[in-house]
Backbone bond lengths (Angstrom), bond angles and torsions (degrees), N, CA, C in turn:
res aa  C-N    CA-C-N  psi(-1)  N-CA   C-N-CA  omega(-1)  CA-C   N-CA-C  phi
1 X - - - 1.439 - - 1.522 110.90 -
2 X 1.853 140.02 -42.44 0.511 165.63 173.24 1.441 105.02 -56.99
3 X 1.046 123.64 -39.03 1.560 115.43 -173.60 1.453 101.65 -111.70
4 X 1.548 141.84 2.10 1.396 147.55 133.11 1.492 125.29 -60.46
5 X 1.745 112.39 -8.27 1.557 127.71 173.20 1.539 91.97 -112.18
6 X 0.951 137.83 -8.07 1.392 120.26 174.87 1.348 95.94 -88.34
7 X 1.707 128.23 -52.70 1.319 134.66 -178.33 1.417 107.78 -25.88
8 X 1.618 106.05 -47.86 1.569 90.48 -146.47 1.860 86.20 -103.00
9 X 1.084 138.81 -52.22 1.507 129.60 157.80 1.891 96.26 -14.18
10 X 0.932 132.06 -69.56 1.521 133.02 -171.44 1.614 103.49 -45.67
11 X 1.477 105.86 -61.22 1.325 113.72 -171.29 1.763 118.34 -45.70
12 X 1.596 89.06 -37.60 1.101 101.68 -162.75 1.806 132.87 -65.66
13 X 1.798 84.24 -42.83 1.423 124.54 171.23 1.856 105.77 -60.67
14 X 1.357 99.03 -33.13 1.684 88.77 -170.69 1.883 99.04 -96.28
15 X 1.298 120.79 3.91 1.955 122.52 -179.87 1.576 84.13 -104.63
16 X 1.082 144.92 -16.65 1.324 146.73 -167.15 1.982 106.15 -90.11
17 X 1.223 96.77 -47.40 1.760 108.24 -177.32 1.510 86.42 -83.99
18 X 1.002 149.07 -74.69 1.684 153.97 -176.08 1.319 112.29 -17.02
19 X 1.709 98.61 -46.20 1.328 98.53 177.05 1.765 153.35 -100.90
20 X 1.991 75.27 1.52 1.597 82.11 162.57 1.517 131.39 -78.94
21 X 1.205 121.04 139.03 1.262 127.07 -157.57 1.181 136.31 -98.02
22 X 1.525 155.71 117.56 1.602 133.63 -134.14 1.583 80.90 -139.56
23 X 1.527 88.42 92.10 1.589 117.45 -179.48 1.756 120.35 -70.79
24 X 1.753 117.49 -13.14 1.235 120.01 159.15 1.350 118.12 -82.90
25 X 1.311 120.47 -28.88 1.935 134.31 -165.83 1.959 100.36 93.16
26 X 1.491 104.73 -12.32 1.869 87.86 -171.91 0.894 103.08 -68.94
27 X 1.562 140.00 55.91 1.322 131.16 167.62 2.172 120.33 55.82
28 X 1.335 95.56 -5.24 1.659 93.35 -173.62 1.606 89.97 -114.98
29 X 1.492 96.02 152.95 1.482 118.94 -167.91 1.828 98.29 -94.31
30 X 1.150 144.55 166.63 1.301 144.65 157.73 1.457 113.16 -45.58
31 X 1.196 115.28 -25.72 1.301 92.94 179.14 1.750 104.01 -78.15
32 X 1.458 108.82 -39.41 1.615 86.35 -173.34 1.856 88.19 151.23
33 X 0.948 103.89 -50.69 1.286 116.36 -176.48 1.516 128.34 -45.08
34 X 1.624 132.99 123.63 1.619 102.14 -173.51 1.210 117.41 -79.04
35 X 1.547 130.91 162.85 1.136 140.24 -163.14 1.662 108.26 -84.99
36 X 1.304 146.15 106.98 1.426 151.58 -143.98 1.490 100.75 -76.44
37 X 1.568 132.64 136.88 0.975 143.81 167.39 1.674 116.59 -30.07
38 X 1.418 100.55 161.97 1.964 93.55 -174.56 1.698 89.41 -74.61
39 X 1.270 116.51 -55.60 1.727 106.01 -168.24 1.564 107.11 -126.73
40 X 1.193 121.70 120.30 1.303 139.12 158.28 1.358 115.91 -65.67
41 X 1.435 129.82 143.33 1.313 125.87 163.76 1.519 103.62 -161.51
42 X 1.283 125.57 124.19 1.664 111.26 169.91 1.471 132.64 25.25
43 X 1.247 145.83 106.49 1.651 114.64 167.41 1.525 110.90 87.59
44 X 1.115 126.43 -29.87 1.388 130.02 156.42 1.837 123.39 -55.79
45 X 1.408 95.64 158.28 1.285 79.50 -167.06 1.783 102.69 -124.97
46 X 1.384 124.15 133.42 1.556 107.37 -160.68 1.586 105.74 -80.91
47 X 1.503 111.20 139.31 1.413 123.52 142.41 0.716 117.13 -75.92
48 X 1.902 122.10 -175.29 1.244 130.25 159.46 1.669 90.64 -86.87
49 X 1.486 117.03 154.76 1.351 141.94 136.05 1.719 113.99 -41.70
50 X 1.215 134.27 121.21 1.691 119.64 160.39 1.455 92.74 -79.77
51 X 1.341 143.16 -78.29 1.683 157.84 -128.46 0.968 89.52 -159.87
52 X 1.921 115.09 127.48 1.323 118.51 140.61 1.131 128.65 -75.25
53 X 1.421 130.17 126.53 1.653 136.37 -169.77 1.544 105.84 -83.05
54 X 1.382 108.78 128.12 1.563 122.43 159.84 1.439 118.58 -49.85
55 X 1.707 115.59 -29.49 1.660 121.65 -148.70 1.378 76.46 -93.48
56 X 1.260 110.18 171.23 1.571 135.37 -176.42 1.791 97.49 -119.26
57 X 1.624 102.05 108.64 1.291 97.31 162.19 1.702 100.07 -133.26
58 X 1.431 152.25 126.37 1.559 150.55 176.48 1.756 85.18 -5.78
59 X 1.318 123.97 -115.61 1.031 123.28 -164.80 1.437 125.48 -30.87
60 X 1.425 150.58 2.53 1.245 153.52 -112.31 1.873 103.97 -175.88
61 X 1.198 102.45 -23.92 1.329 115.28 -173.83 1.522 136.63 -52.53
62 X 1.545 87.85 -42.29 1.670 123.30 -160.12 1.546 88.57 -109.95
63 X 1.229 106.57 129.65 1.973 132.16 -166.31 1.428 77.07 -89.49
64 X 1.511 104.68 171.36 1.524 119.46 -174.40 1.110 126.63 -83.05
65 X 1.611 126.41 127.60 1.431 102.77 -150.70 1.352 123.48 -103.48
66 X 1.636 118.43 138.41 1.725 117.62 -153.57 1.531 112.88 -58.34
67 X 1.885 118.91 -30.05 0.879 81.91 -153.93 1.859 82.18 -162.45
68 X 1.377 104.69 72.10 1.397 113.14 -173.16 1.321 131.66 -33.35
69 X 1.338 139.65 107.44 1.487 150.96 176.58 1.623 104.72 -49.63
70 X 1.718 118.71 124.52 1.728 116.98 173.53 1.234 91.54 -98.09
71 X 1.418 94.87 136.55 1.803 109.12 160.84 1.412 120.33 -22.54
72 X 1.260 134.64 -34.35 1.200 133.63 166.96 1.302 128.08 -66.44
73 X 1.111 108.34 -34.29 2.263 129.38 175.03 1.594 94.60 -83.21
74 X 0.980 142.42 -51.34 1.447 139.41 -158.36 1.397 117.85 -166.51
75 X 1.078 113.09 133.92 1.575 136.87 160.29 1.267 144.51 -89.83
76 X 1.175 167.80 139.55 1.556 137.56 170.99 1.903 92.35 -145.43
77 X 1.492 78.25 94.16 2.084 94.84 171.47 1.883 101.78 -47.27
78 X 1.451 99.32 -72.00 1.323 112.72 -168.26 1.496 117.68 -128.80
79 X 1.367 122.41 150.81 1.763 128.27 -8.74 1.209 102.58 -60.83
80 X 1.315 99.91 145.70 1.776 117.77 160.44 1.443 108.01 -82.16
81 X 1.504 93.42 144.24 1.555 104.66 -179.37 1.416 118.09 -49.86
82 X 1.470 115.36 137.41 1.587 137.94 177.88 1.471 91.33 71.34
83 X 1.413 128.19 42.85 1.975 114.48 159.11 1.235 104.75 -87.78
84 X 1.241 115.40 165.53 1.358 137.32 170.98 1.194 116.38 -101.32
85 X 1.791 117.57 96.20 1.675 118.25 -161.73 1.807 103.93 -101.74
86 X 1.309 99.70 139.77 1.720 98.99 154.15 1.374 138.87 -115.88
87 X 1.356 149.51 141.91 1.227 143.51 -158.51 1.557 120.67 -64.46
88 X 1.042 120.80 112.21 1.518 134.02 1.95 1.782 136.76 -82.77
89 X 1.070 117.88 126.56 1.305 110.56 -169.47 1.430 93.16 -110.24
90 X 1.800 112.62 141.18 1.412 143.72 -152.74 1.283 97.58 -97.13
91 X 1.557 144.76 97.62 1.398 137.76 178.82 1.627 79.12 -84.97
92 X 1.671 102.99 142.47 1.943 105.40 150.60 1.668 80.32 -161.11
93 X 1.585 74.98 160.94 2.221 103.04 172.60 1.130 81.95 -172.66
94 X 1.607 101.04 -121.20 1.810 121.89 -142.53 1.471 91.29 -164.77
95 X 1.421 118.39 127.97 1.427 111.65 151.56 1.741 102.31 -153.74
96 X 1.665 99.32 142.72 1.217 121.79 -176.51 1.898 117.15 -87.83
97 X 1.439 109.19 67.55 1.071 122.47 -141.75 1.691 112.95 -97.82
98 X 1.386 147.97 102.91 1.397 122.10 144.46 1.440 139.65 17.37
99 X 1.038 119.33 97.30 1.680 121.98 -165.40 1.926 124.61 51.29
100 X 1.408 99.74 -4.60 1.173 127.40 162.87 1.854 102.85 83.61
101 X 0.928 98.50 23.97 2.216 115.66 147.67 0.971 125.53 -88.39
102 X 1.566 112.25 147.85 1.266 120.66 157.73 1.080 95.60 -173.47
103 X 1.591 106.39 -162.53 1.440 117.87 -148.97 1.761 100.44 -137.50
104 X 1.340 97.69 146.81 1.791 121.70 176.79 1.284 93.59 -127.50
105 X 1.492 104.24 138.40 1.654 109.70 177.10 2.272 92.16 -163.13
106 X 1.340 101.81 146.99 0.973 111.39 -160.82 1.450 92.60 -125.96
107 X 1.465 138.93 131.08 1.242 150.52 169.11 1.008 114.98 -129.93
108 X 2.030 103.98 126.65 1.645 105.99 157.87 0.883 118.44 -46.57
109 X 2.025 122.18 -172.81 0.907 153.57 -165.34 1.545 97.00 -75.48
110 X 1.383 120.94 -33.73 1.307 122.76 -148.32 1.435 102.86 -91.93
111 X 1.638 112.94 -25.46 1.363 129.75 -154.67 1.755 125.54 104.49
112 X 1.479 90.70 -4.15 1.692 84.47 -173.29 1.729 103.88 -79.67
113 X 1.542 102.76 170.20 1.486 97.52 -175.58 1.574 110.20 -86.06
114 X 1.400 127.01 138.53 1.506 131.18 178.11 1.273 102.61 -80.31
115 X 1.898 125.02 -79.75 1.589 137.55 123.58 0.946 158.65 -138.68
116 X 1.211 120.90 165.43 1.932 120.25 -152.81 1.958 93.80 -122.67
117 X 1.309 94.61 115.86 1.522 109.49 167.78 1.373 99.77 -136.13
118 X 1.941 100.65 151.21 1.499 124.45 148.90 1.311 113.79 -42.11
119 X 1.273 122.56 141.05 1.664 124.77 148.25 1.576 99.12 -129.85
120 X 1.605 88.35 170.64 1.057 104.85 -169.90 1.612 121.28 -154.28
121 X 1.495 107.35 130.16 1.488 113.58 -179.35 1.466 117.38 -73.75
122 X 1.497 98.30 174.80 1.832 96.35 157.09 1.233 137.93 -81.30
123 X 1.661 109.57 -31.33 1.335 118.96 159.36 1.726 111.45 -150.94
124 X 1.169 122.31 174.19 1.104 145.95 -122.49 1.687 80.88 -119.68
125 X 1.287 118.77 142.71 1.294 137.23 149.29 1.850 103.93 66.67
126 X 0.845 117.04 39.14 1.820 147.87 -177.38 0.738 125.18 -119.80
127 X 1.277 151.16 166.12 1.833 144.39 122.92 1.168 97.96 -83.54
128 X 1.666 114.27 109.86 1.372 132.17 174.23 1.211 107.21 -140.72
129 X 1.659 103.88 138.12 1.357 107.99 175.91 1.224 134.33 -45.13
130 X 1.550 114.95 176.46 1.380 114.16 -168.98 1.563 111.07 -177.20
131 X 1.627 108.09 119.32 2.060 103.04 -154.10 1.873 79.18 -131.67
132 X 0.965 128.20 112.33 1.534 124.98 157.99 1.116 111.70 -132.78
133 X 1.520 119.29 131.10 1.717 125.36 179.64 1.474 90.47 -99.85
134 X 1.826 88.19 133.98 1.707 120.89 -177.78 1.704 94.58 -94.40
135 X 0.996 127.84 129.82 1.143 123.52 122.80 1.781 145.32 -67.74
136 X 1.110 108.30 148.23 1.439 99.12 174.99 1.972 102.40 -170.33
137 X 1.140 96.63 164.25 2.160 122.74 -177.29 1.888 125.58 -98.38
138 X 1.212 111.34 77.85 1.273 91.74 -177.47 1.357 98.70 -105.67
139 X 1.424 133.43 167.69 1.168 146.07 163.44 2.087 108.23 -89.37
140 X 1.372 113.99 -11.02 1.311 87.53 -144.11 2.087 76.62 -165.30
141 X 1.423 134.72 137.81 1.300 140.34 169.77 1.175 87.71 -56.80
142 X 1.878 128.26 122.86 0.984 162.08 -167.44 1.874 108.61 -134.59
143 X 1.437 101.85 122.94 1.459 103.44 178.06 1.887 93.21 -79.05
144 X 1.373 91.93 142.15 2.110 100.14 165.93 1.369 118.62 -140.54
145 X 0.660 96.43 -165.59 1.633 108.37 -159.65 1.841 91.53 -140.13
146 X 1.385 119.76 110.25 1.612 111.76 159.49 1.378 115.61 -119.64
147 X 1.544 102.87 124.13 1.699 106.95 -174.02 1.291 102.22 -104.25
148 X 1.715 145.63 135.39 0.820 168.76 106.66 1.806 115.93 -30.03
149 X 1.282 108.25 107.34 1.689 100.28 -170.86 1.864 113.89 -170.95
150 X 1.492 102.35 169.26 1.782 107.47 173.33 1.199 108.88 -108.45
151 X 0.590 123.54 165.43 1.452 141.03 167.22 1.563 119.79 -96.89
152 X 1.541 113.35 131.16 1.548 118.67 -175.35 1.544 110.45 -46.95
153 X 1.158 136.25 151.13 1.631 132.75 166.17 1.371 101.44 -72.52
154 X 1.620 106.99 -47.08 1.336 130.52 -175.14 1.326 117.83 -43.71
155 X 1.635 112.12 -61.09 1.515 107.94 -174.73 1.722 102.70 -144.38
156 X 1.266 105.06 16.59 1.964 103.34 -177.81 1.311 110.67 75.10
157 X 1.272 100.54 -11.05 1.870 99.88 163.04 1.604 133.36 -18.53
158 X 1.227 171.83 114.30 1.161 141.48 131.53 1.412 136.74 4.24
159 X 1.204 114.83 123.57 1.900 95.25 -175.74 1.881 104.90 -158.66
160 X 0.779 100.04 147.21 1.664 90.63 -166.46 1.338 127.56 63.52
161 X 1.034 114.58 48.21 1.748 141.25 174.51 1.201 121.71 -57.41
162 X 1.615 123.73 140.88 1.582 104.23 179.24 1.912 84.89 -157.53
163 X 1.126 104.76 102.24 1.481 90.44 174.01 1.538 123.87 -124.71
164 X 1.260 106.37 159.40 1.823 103.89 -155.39 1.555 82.09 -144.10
165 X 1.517 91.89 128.45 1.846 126.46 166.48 1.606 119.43 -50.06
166 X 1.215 134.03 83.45 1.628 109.59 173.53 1.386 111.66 -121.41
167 X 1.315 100.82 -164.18 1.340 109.50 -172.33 1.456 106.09 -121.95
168 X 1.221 136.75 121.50 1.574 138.91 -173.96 1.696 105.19 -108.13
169 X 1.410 97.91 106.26 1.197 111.54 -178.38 1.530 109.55 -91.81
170 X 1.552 119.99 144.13 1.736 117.05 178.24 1.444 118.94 -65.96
């Protein structure tokens, strides 16, 4: 039950960022703030987003992300962006995490969830590693979206984001 209220708190938080709107195109939202690249990953460097695309293309996949992870808060070694993963696929990096949780969650093209598991570090308030095999069900090579992330204390938000484009093969 508990992890079907996180689902939709998750869901919710990412139709909530989706839908604020940057009514000039300069990439800044009304508040002021710039609008976060479609996919973050290590070493990357953020644009603005113009339109997030519904269609599933590798680059195109991953919705815009609320709340970008710095190399120092989080890592994600593997998969590297645009791999072709099968069940089970091994997320590991580094993240400098709160009680040393967080969250892996894997999204179609569409936004629905593929899957959402705990991970877990070695210790708490570090950059310490972190190796957890996700499972997940496709019928068919599926473009996704996998976000690596914490959750707000504040409001369950997303926060420290790092997401990488793949392909989930059956």
């Amino acid at each position: 039950m508990s992890r079907l209220l996180l689902a939709l708190v998750l869901v919710c938080a990412v139709l909530l960022v989706a839908c604020k709107s940057d009514d000039n195109g300069d990439g800044v939202t009304p508040s002021g703030d710039a609008s976060p690249a479609a996919t973050i990953s290590p070493g990357d460097t953020a644009t603005p987003a113009e339109t997030p695309t519904p269609t599933a293309t590798p680059d195109e996949v991953c919705a815009p992300n609320p709340d970008p992870g710095e190399p120092d808060i989080v890592v994600v070694d593997e998969p590297s962006p645009e791999d072709e993963v099968t069940s089970p696929v091994t997320i590991s990096g580094s993240f400098n995490v709160f009680e040393a949780q967080f969250n892996i969650t894997i999204y179609d093209a569409a936004g629905n969830i593929v899957a959402d598991v705990a991970g877990h570090t070695g210790e708490a308030f570090i950059l310490s590693p972190f190796s957890e095999d996700v499972e997940f069900a496709v019928d068919e090579p599926t473009e996704a979206c996998l976000w690596v992330y914490d959750a707000s204390p504040r409001d369950g938000s997303p926060i420290d984001v790092v997401q990488v484009p793949l392909t989930l093969l059956p």
